[in-house]
Residue frames as a rotation matrix with the C-alpha (Angstrom) as fourth column:
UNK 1
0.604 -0.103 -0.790 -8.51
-0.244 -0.968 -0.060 -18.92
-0.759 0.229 -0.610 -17.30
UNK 2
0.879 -0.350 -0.323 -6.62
-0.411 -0.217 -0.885 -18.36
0.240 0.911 -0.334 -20.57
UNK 3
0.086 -0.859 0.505 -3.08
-0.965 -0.198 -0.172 -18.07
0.248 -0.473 -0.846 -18.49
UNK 4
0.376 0.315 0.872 -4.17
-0.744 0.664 0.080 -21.49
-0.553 -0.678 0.484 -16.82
UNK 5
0.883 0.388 0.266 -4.75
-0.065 0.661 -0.747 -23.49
-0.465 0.642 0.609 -19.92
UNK 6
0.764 -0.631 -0.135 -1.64
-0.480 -0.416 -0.772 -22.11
0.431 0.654 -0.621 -21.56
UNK 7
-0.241 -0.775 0.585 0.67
-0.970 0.167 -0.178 -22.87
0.040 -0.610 -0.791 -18.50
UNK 8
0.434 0.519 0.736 -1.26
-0.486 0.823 -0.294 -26.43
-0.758 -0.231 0.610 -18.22
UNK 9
0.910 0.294 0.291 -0.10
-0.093 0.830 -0.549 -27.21
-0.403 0.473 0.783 -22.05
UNK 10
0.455 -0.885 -0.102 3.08
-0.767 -0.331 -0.550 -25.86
0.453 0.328 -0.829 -22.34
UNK 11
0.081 -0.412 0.907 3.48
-0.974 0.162 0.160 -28.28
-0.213 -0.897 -0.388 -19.27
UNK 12
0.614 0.504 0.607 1.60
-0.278 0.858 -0.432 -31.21
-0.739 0.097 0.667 -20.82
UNK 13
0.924 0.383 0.019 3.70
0.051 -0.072 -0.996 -30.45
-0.380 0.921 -0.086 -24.31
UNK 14
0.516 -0.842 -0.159 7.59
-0.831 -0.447 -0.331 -29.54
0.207 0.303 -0.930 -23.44
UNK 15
-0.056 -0.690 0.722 9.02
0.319 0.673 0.668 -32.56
-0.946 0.267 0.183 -24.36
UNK 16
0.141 -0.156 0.978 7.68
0.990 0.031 -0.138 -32.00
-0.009 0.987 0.158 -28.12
UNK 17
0.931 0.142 0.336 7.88
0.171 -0.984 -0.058 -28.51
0.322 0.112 -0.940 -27.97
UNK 18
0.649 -0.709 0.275 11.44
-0.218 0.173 0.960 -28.92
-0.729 -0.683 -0.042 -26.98
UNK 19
-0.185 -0.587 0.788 11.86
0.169 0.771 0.614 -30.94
-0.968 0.247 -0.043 -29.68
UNK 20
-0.120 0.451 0.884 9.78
0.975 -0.115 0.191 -29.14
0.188 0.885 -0.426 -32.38
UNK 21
-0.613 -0.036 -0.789 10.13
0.704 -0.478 -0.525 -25.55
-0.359 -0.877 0.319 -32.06
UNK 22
-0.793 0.600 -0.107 7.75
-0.372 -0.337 0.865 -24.94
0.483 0.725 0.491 -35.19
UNK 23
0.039 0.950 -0.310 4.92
0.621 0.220 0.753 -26.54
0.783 -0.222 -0.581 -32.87
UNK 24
-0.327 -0.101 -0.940 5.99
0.910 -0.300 -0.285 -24.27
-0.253 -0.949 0.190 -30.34
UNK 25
-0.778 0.370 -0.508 5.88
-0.562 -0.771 0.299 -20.71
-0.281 0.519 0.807 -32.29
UNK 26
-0.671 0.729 0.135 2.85
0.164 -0.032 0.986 -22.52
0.723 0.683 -0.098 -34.03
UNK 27
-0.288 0.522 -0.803 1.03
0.875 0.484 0.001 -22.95
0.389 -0.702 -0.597 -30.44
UNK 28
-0.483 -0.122 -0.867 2.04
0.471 -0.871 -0.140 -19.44
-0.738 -0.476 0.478 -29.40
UNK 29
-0.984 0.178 -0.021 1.26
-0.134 -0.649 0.749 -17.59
0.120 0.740 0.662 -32.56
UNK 30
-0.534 0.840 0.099 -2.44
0.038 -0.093 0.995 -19.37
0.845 0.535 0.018 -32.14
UNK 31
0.320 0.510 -0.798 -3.18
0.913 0.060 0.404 -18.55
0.254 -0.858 -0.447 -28.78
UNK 32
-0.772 -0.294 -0.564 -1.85
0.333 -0.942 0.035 -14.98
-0.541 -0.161 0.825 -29.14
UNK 33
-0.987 0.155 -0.032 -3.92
-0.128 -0.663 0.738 -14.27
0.093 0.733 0.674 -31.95
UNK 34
0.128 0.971 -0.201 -7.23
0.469 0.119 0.875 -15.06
0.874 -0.206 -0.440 -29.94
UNK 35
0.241 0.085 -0.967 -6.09
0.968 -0.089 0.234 -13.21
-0.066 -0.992 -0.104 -27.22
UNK 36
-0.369 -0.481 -0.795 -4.25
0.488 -0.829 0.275 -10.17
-0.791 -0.287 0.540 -28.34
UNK 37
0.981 0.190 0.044 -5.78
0.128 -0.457 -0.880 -7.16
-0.147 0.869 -0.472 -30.76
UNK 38
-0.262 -0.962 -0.072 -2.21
0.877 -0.269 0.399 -6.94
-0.404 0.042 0.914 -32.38
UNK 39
-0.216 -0.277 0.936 -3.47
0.782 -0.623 -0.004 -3.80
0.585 0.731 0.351 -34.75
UNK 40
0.920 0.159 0.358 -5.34
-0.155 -0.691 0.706 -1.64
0.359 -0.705 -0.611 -31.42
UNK 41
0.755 -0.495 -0.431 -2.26
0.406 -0.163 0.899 -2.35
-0.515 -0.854 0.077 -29.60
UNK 42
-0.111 -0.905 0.410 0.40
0.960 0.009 0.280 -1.56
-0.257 0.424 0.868 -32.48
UNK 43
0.370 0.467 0.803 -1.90
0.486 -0.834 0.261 2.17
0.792 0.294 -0.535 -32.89
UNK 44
0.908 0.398 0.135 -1.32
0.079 -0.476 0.876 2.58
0.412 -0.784 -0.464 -29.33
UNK 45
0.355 -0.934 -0.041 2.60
0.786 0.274 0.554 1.66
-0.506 -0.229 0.832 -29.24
UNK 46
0.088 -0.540 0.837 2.47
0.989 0.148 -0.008 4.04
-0.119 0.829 0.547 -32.10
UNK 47
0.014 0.384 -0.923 0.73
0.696 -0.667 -0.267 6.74
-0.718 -0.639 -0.276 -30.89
UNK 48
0.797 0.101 -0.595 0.97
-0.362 -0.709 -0.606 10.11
-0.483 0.698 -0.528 -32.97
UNK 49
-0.265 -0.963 -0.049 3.45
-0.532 0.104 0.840 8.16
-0.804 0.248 -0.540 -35.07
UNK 50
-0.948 -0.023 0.319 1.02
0.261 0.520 0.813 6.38
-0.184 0.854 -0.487 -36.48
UNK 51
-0.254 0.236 -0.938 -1.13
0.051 -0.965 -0.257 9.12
-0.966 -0.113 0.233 -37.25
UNK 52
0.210 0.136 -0.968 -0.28
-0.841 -0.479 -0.250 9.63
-0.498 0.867 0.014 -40.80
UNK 53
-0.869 -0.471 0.151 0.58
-0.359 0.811 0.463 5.79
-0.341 0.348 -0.874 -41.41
UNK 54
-0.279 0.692 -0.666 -1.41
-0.715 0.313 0.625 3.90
0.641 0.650 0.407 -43.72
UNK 55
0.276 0.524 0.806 -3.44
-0.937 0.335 0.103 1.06
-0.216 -0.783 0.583 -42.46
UNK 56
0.716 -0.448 -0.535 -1.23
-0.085 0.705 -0.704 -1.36
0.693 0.550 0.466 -44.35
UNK 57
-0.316 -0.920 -0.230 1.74
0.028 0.233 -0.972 -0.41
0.948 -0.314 -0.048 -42.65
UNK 58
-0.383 -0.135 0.914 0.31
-0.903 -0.153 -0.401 -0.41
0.194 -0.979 -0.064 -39.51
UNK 59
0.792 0.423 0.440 -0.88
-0.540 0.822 0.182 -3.75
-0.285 -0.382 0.879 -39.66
UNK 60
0.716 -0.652 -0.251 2.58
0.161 0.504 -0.849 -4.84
0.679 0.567 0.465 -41.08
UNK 61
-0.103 -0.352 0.930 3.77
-0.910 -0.344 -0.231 -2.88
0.402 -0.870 -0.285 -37.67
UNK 62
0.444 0.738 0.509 1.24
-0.893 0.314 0.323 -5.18
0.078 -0.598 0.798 -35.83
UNK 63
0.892 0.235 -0.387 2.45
-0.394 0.824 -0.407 -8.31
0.223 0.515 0.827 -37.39
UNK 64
0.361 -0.921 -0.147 5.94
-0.044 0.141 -0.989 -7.67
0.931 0.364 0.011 -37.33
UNK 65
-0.365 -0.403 0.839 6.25
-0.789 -0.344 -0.509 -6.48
0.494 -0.848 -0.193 -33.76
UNK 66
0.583 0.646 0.493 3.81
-0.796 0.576 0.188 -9.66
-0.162 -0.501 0.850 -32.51
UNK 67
0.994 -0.090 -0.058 5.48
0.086 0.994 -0.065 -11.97
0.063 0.060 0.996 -34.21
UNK 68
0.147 -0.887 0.438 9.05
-0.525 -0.445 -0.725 -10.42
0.838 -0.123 -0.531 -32.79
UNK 69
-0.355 -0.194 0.915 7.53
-0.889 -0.233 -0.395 -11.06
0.290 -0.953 -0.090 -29.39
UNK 70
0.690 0.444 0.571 6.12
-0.647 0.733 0.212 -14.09
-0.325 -0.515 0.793 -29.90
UNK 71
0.537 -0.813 -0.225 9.98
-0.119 0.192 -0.974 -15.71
0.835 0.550 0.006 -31.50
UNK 72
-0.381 -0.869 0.317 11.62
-0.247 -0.234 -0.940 -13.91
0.891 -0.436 -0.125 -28.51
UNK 73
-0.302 0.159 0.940 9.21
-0.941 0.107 -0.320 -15.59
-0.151 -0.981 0.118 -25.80
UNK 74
0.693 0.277 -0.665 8.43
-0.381 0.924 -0.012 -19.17
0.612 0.262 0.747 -27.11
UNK 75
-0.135 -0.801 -0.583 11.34
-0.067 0.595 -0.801 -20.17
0.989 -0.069 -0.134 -26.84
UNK 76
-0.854 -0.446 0.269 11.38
-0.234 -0.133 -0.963 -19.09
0.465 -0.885 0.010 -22.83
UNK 77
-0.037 0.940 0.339 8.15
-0.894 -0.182 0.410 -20.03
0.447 -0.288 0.847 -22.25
UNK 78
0.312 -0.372 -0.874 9.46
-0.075 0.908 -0.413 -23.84
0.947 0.194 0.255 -22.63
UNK 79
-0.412 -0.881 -0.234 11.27
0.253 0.137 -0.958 -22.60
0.876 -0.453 0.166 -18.71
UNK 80
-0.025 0.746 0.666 8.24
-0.663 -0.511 0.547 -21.67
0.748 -0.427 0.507 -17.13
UNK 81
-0.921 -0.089 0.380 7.37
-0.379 0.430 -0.819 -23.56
-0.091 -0.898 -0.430 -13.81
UNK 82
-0.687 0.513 -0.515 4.97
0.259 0.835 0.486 -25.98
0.679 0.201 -0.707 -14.22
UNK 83
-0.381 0.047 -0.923 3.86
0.902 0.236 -0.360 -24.82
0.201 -0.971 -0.132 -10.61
UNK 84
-0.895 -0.003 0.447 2.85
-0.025 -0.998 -0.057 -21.43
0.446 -0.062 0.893 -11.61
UNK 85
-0.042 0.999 -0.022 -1.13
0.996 0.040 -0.081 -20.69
-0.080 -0.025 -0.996 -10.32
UNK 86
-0.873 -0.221 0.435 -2.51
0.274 -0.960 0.062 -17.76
0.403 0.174 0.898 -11.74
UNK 87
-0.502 0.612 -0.611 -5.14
0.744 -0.054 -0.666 -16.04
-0.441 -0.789 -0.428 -9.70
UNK 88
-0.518 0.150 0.842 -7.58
0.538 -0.708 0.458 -13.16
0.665 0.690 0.286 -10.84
UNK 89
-0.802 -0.189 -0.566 -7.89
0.595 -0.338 -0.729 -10.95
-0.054 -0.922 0.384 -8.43
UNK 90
-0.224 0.730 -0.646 -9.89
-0.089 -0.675 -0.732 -8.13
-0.971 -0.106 0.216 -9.27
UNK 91
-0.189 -0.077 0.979 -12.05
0.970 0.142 0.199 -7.37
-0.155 0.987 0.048 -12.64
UNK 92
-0.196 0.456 -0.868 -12.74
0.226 -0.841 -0.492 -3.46
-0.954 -0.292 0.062 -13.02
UNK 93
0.248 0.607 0.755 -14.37
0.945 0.019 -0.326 -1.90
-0.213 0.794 -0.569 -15.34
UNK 94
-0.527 -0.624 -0.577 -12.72
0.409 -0.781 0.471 1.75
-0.745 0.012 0.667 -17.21
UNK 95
-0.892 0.216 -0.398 -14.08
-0.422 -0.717 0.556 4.08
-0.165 0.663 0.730 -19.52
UNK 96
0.047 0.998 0.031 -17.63
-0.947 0.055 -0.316 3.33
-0.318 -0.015 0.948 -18.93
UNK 97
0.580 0.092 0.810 -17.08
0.077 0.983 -0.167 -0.51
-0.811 0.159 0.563 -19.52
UNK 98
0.791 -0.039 -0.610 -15.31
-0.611 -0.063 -0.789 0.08
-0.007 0.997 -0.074 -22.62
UNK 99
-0.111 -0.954 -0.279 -12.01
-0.477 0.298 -0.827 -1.27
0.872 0.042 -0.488 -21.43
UNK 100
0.947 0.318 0.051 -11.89
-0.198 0.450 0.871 -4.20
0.254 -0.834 0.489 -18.41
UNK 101
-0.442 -0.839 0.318 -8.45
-0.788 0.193 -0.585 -4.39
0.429 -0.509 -0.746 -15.83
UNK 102
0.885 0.290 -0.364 -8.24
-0.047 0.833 0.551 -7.83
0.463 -0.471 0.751 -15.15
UNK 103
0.063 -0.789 0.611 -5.76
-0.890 -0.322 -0.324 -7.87
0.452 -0.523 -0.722 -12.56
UNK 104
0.809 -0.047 -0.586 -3.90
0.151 0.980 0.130 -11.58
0.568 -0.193 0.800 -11.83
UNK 105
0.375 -0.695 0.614 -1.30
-0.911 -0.155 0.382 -12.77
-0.170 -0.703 -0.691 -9.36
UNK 106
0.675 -0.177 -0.717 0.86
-0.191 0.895 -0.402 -15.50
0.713 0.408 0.570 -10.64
UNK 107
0.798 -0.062 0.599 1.89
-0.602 -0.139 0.787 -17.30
0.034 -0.988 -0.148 -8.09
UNK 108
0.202 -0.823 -0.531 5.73
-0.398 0.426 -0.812 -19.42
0.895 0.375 -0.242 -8.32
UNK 109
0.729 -0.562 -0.390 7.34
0.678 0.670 0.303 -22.38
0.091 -0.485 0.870 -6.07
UNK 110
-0.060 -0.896 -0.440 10.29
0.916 -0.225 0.332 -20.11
-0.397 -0.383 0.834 -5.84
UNK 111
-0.810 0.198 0.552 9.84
-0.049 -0.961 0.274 -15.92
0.585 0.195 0.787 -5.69
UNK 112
-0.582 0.642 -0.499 7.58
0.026 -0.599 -0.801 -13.61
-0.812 -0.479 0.332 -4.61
UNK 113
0.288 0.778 0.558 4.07
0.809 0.115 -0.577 -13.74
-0.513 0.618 -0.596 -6.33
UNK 114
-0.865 -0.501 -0.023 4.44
0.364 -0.659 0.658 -11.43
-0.345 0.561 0.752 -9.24
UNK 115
0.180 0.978 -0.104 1.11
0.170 -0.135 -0.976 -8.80
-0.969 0.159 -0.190 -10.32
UNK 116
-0.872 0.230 0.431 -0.02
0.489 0.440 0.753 -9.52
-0.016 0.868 -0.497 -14.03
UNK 117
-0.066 0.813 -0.578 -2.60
-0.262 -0.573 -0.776 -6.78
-0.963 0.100 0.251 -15.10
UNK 118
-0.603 -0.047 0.797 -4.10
0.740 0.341 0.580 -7.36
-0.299 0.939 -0.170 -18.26
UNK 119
0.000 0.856 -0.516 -6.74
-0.189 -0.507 -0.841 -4.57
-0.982 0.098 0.162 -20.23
UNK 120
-0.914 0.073 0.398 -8.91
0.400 0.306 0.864 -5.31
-0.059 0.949 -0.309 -22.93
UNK 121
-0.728 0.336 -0.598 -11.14
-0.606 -0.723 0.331 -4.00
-0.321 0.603 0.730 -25.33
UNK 122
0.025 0.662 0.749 -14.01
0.099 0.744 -0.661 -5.13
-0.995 0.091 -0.046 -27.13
UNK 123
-0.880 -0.435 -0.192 -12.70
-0.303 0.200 0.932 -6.52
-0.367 0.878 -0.308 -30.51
UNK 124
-0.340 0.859 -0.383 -16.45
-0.512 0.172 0.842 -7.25
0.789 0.482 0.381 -32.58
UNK 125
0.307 0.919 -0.247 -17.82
-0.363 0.353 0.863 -10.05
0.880 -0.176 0.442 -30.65
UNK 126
-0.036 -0.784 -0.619 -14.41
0.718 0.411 -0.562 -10.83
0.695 -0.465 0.548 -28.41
UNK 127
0.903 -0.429 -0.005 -12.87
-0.419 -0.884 0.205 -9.21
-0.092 -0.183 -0.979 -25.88
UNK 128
0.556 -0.820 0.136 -9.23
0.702 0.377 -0.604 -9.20
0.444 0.431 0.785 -26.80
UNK 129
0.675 -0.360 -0.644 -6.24
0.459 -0.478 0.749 -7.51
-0.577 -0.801 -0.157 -24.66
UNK 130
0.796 -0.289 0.532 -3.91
0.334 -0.523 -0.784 -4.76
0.505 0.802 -0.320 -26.02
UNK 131
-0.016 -0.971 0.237 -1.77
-0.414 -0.209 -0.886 -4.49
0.910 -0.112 -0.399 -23.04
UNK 132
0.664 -0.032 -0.747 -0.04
0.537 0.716 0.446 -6.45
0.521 -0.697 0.492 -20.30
UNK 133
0.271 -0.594 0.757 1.40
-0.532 -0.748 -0.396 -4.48
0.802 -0.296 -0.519 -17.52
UNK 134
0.582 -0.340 -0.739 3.68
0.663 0.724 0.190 -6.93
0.471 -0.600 0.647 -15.16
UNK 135
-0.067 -0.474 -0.878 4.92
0.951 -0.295 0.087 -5.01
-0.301 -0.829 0.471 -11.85
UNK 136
0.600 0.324 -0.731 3.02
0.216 -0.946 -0.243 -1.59
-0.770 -0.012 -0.637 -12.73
UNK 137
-0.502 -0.619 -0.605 5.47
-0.527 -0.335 0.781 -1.97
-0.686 0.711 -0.158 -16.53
UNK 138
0.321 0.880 -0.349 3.46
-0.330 -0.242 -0.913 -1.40
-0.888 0.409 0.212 -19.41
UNK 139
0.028 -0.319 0.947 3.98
0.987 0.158 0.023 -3.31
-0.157 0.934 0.320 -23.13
UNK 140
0.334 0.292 0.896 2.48
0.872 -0.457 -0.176 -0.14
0.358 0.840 -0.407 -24.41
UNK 141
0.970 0.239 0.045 4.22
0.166 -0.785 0.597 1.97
0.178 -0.571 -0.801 -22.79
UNK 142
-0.103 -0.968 0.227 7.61
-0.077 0.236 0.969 0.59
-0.992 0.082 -0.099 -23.06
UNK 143
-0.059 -0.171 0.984 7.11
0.891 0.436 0.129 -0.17
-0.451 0.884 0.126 -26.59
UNK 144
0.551 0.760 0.346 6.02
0.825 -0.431 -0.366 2.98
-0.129 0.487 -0.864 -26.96
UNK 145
0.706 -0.565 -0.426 8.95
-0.208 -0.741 0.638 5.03
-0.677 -0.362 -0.641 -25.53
UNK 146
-0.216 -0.959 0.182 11.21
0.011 0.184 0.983 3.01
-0.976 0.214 -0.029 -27.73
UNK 147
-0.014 0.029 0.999 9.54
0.988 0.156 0.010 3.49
-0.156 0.987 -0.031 -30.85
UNK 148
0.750 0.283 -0.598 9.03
0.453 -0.878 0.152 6.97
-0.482 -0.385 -0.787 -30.07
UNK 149
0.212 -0.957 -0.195 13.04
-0.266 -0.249 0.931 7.44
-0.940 -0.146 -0.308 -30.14
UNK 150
-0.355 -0.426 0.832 13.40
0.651 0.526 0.547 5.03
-0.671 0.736 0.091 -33.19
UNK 151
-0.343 -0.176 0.923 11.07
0.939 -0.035 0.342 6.91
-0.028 0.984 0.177 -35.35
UNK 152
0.680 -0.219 -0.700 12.51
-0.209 -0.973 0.102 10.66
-0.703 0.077 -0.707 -34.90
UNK 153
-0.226 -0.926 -0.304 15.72
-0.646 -0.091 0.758 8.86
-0.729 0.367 -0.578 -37.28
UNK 154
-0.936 -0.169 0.308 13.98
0.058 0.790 0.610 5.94
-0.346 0.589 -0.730 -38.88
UNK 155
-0.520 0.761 -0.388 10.90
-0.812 -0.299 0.501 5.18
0.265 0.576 0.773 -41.16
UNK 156
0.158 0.797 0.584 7.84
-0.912 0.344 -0.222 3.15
-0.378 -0.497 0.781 -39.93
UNK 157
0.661 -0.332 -0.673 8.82
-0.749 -0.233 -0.621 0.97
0.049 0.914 -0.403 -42.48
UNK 158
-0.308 -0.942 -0.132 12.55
-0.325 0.235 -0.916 0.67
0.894 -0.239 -0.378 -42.00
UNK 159
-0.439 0.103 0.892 10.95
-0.898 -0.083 -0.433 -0.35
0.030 -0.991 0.129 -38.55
UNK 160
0.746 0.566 0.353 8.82
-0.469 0.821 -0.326 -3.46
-0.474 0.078 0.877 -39.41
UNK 161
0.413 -0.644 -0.644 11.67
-0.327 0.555 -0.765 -4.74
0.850 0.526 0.019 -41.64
UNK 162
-0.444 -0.784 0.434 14.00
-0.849 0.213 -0.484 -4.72
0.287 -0.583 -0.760 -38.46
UNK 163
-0.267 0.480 0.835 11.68
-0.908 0.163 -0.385 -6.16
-0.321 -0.862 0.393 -36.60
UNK 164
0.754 0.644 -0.131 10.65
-0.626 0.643 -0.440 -8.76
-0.199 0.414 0.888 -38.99
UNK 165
0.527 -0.597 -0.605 14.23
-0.175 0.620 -0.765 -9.75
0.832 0.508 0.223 -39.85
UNK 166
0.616 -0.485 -0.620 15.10
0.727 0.654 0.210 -9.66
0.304 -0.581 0.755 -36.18
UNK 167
0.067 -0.792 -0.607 17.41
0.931 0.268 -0.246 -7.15
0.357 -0.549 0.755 -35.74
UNK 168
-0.497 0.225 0.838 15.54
-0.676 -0.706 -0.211 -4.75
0.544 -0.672 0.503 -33.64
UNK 169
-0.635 0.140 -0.759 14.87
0.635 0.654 -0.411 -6.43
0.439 -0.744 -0.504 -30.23
């Protein structure tokens, strides 16, 4: 699996990645962007917010917010347990096949296994996930509540800047 391979080279890799954290964001940034639709999920974070947004700025959303989250998890990724084993439990199929719950258990040397849904879409010839819902808590759904709030006061905008310069977590 994806999850495998990832957890396999981070392991194989965190001495230089330790030491180079531009191969680290560079590793992450290309193994997100074959896995994740960043612009279907940044519509869906946006919800009737991004409605009336161009399709510029919502892919400047997309960008800005991915590459927020992939900054603010590189780094921790580096602390992961070597020992993790991720399992895929179930695959179901939603909305007439359109959308597949792959549903994983990642198992840890120390803790209780932790559940790791994933759902994805079919991106042209891919499928590609748009959200990751660890312990029944949704990306898109949390992201969503908190942009929600932000932009009743702020501009879509004024939102990707933060995000891009950091200082909206």
């Amino acid at each position: 699996s994806d999850s495998q391979r990832v957890i396999r080279t981070l392991s194989e890799r965190r001495a230089e990645f330790a030491t180079d954290p531009a191969a680290l964001h560079a590793y992450v940034r290309s193994e997100f962007t074959q896995i994740f639709d960043r612009v279907y999920t940044a519509r869906l974070v946006l919800g009737h917010n991004g409605r009336s947004a161009s399709d510029a700025d919502i892919r400047a959303f997309a960008d800005a917010l991915a590459n927020n989250l992939m900054m603010r998890y590189a780094n921790s990724l580096l602390k992961i347990d070597p020992g993790l084993n991720v399992k895929v439990t179930s695959e179901t199929p939603l909305r007439n096949g359109t959308i597949i719950k792959v549903a994983s258990l990642i198992d840890r040397r120390i803790g209780s296994p932790v559940d790791v849904d994933y759902l994805f879409h079919r991106n042209g010839d891919r499928w590609q996930a748009f959200d990751v819902i660890v312990e029944g808590i949704s990306l898109v759904q949390t992201f969503r509540t908190q942009f929600d709030a932000e932009l009743r006061t702020t501009s879509l905008t004024k939102i990707t800047e933060d995000l891009r310069n950091g200082t909206m977590q």
